[in-house]
TIGU-546356 format. One record per residue (C-alpha): x, y, z. Coordinates in steps of 0.02 Angstrom, whole numbers, plus 50000, padded with zeros to 5 digits. Layout:
XYZ...
This chain:
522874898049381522054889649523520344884049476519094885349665517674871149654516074876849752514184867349778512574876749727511454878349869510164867049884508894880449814509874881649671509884861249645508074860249649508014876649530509074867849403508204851349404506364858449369507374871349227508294855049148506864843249152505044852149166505124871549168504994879649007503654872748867504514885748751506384883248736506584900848620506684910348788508164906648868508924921048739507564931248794508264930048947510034930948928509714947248811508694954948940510154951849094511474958848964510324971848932510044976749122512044977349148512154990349017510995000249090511924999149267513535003149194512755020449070512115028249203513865023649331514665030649176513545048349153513575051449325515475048249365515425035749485516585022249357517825023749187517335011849054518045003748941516945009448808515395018748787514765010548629513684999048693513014982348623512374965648655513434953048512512854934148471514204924748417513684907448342514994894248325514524877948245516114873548224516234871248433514434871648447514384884848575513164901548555513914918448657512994933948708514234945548742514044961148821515134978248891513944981049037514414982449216515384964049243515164956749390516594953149532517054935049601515924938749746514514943449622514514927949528514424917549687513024927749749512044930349586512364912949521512734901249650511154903849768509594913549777509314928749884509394924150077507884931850093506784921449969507614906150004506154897650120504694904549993505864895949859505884878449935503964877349979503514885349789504714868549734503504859349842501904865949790502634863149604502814844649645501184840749714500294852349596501194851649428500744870749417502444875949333501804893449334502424894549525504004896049450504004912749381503964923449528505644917749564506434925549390507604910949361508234918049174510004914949184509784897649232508644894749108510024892048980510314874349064508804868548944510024869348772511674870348870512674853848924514074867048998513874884749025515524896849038515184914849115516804925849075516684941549165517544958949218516774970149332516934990349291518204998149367518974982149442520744973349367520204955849390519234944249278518504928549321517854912949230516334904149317516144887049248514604873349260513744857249196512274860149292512894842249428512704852649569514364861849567515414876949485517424882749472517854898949463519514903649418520434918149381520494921849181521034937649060519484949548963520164965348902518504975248960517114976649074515774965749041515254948449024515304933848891514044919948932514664903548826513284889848800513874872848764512554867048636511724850448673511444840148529509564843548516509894860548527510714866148371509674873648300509934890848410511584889148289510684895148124510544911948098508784913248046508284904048202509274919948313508494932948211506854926248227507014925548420507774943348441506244949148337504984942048429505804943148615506914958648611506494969748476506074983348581507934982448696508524999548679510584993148626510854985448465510764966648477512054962748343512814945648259513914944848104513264938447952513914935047795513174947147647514074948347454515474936247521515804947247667515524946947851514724959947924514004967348095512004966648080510834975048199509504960448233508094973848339507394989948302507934996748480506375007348471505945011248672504315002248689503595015648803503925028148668502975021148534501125025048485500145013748568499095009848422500825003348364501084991048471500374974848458499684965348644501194954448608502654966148615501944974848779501834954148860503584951548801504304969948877503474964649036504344947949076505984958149009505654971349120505094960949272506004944049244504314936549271503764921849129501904922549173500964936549059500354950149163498644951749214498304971149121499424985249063499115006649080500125015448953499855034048954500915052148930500335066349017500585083648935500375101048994501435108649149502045091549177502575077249061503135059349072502775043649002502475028949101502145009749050501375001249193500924983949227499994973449366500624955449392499664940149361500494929949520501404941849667503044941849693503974928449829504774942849931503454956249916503214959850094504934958050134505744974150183507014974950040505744968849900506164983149761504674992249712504215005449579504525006549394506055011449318506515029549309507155034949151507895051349108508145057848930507975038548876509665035249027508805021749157509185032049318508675017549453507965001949394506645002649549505985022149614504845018549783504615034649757503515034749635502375021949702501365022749852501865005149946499914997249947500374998949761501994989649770501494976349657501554989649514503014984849392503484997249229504285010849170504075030049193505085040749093505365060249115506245076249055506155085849217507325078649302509335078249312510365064449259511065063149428509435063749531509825055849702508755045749802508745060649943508195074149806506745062549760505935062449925505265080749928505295084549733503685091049656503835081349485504115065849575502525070149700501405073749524502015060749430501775047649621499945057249617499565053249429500225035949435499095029949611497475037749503497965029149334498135013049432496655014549570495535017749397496215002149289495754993549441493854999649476493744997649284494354980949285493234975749437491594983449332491704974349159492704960349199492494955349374493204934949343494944941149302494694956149447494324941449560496124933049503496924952149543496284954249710496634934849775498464938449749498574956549773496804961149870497624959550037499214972949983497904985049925496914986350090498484993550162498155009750083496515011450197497675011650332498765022550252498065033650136496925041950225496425053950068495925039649972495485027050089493535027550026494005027049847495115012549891493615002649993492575003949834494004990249771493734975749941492824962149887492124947450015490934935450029489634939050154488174930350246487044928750079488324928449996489384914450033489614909649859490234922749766491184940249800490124956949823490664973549876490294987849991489224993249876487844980849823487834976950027487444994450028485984991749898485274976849996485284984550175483534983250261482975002850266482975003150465484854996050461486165010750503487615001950513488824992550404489154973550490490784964250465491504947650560493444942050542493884925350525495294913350473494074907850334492034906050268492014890250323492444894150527491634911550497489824904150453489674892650603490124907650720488654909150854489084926950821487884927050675486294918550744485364936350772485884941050597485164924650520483724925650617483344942750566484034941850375485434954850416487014953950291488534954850369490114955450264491434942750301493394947750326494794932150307496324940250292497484944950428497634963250417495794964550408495394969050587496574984250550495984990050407494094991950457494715001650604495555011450496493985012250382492755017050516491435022250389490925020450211489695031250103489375038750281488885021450378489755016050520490785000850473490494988150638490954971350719489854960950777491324953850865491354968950989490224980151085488234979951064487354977050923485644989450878484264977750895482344983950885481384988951050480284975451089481854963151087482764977051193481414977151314481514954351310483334958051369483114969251496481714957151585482614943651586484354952351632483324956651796482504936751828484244929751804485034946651887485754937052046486444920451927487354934351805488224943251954488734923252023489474920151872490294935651843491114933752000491534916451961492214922951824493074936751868494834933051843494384930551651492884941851602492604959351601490464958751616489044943851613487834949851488486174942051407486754939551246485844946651112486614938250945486484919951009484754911150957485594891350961487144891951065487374894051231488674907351275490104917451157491394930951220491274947351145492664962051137492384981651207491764990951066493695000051078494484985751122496234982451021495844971350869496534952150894497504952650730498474967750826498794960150949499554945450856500624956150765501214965350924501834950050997502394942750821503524958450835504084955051032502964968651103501814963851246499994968251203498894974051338497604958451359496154967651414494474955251478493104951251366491114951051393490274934251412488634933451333487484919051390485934916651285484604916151439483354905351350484504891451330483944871851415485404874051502485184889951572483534886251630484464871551732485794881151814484444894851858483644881251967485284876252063485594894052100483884897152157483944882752272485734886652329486624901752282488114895152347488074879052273489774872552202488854865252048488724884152002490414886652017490844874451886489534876951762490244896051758491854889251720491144876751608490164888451522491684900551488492744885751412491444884151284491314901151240493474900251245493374884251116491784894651010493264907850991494694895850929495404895651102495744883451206494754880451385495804886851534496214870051607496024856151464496334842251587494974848251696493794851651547493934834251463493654828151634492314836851650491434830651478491824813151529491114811951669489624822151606489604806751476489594795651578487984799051665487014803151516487414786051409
């Protein structure tokens, strides 16, 4: 038969080295892993069986381990779904398109940081065999198909796949021991694995062993449904290990919710939140929700309908009686028992998390830096919950640049005459606490809460209030400021009156209004948004998305007190026509522009500008 010779992709090279030479501390698990894909294309091919959608060859399923030492080669077998030529090149020989990128850079990251734990996000299992195996054979018939193939590879950087014979559907994975493997030969060493790894795997994981001078077929796991146990049963272990079989994920997750509801409606569900987020979570064909089960028959391995997206991180299992075996994606979208169980599932989760945030607010910290920004979505989105949802954002704010608080104790610590809830957005704490934006608020001892994420603009939009304060931006509109310093403004708005309408027509193909600005104490000038002005991260993400977003003006705030201001005052007041006062306006608004991360409308002229400015002053 004619044997095809193909090249991993490069993904796939780099995948393989860090497996071969650095991955895994704990060389046990590569059975875990292999048990747990077998286990997966059993499922796939019950419930194609049940629901008539492919003939098998048989419906008595198992997962065999056949140890050889005469050949020194270890097979898990199993008569699961098989896979097709075009599967193995696709599953095997390169990682999903979409992850591809976030794969390469995580390799990076791994390099320069040693951090191996990068890694697991990716769910590399299969490959994983490459630690004990010098060759690895995959022998494999797809369900339903006539064809079987042989996929064939010493982990160099290339495979062969050939056409071979297998009597039924399913799929024989043959490790080549290396010699420092052999142990994985012994049968005490297997049974010790499957105990510890797979006990829980709901078909018998069998191997034949020899008992009163005869061979026969033992069952190596108890093939008790984890979910279904009492959870005073079931040690913190066994729930770790059903995770990472669950999830293909080798990094513990961060906490667990196992719970039945009884009455009108019952389930059982076995949730977990992830301790590092998943490479292609925000891509659009990221699977999430648990696995539906149906009178113990996996039904789909990932239900978005039982999840609300801002809890797409969410892995598990959710198993239930009132539904048919042959539930359909379309009859899930307006079904009541799927809408109860979705309801019960967001308020089991939203409450692990406040819980989690009260008594142990270190490893609540580690949740929301990988998942915080995923959660805020449901502000936007959930608009029943979106208060009980802002009682989970944490930030650092103003006094608190240290160390994360919440809406809560900024609540506790507001001034009594303070009506309003203040916020700033940022790319980070570092460019957020230099903004001029903030001088009033230092001056005055005003809190205001900072926002670093991307989405953030958005989501306090969204928000508008909390525990019936307005939430506000100090990046927009007018800020409340006590009457005496109202009344300051409003006498000095008049003395410079004529020099704020110059340089608002100076101005006028870039700024909306010339205002005295009330935040600035130091600096000289800053731009400020229209209090319903579209938020900048909006904006971004319109154009990101090839939209044009309307670019409305800003307001220019000049603080009037400023040496500067003082200066230009007196070239106006001798001549209000005077070109100098052209170009301070301009000069002024490119340092407002460069305050704001932009850059000045003409950089040539601006550098020029400052050099020649230099010049004369040195």
């Amino acid at each position: 038969m004619t044997i095809e010779k193909f090249e991993f992709k490069a993904e796939v090279k780099e995948l393989l080295n860090l497996v071969i030479n650095s991955l895994y501390s704990n060389k046990d698990i590569f059975l875990r892993e292999l048990i747990s894909n077998a286990s997966d294309a059993i499922d796939k091919a019950r419930y194609l069986s049940l629901t008539n959608q492919v003939k098998l060859s048989s419906n008595d399923f198992k997962i065999k381990i056949i140890p050889d030492k005469d050949k020194k080669t270890l097979t898990i077998s199993d008569n699961g779904i098989g896979m097709s030529k075009d599967d193995l090149i696709n599953n095997i020989g390169t990682i999903a398109k979409s992850g591809t990128k976030e794969f390469m850079e995580m390799v990076k990251k791994v390099k320069e940081t040693g951090d191996l734990n990068l890694v697991g996000q990716f769910g590399v299992g299969f490959y994983s065999a490459f630690m004990v195996a010098e060759k690895i054979d995959v022998v494999t018939k797809k369900a339903g198909e006539n064809s079987a193939y042989k996929w064939t590879s010493k982990a160099d950087g290339n495979y062969e796949i050939e056409e071979t014979a297998r009597d039924a559907n399913g799929t024989d994975i043959i490790l080549y021991l290396k010699n420092d493997a052999e142990e994985y030969l012994d049968e005490w060493k297997i049974k010790s694995i499957v105990k510890k790894y797979s006990d829980y795997i709901e078909y018998p994981i069998v191997m034949d062993v020899e008992k009163d001078k005869k061979i026969e077929e033992e069952t190596l796991n108890s093939r008790k449904a984890i979910w279904m146990k009492d959870k005073s049963d079931i040690k913190d272990e066994e729930y770790k290990e059903f995770y990472k079989h669950i999830s293909h994920d080798f990094n513990d997750p961060l906490d667990y919710i196992h719970f039945k509801a009884e009455g009108t409606l019952e389930f059982t569900a076995l949730l977990y939140i992830p301790s590092k987020k998943p490479f292609d979570i925000y891509y659009k064909d990221y699977k999430m929700g648990p696995s539906l089960y149906v009178k113990k028959v996996q039904i789909m391995d990932a239900c978005e309908e039982l999840i609300e997206p801002y809890l797409r991180f969410v892995k598990g299992v959710v198993e239930s009686n009132d539904l048919p075996l042959n539930v359909s994606r379309e009859m899930l979208q307006n079904n009541r028992v799927v809408t109860q169980i979705k309801n019960n599932i967001t308020k089991k989760v939203l409450s692990k998390l406040e819980e989690l945030k009260k008594n142990n607010f270190e490893k609540y910290e580690k949740f929301y830096s990988e998942f915080g920004n995923i959660l805020k979505e449901g502000i936007h989105f959930d608009f029943s919950r979106k208060e009980e949802i802002a009682e989970l954002l944490i930030f650092n704010s103003l006094k608190n640049q240290d160390k994360k608080i919440d809406f809560n104790i900024y609540i506790e610590n507001m001034p009594e005459n303070q009506k309003e809830i203040y916020y700033i957005t940022g790319e980070s704490v570092d460019e957020i606490k230099i903004s001029p934006h903030l001088e009033y608020f230092k001056e005055n001892n005003i809190d205001v809460i900072f926002l670093t994420d991307e989405i953030d603009g958005i989501i306090m939009n969204s928000l508008m209030e909390f525990k019936k304060k307005k939430v506000k931006s100090i990046l927009k509109g007018d800020i409340e400021i006590d009457e005496n310093l109202k009344k300051e403004k409003e006498t000095k708005e008049k003395e410079y009156k004529g020099l704020l309408e110059k340089i608002k027509e100076d101005l006028k193909d870039y700024v909306k209004d010339v205002k005295a600005g009330v935040r600035l104490k130091n600096s000289l000038c800053c731009l400020v948004g229209d209090e319903n002005e579209m938020d900048e991260t909006m904006k971004r993400i319109l154009e990101s998305m090839g939209q044009t977003a309307f670019d409305s003006k800003k307001i220019l705030e000049i603080n009037l007190e400023h040496p500067v201001m003082k200066k230009v005052k007196s070239l106006y007041e001798v001549d209000p026509k005077s070109t100098k006062v052209n170009e301070y306006s301009k000069l002024i608004y490119d340092l407002a522009l460069i305050m704001d991360g932009e850059k000045p409308v003409d950089p040539v002229n601006f550098a020029t500008k400052i050099s020649e400015f230099m010049e004369k002053n040195i």
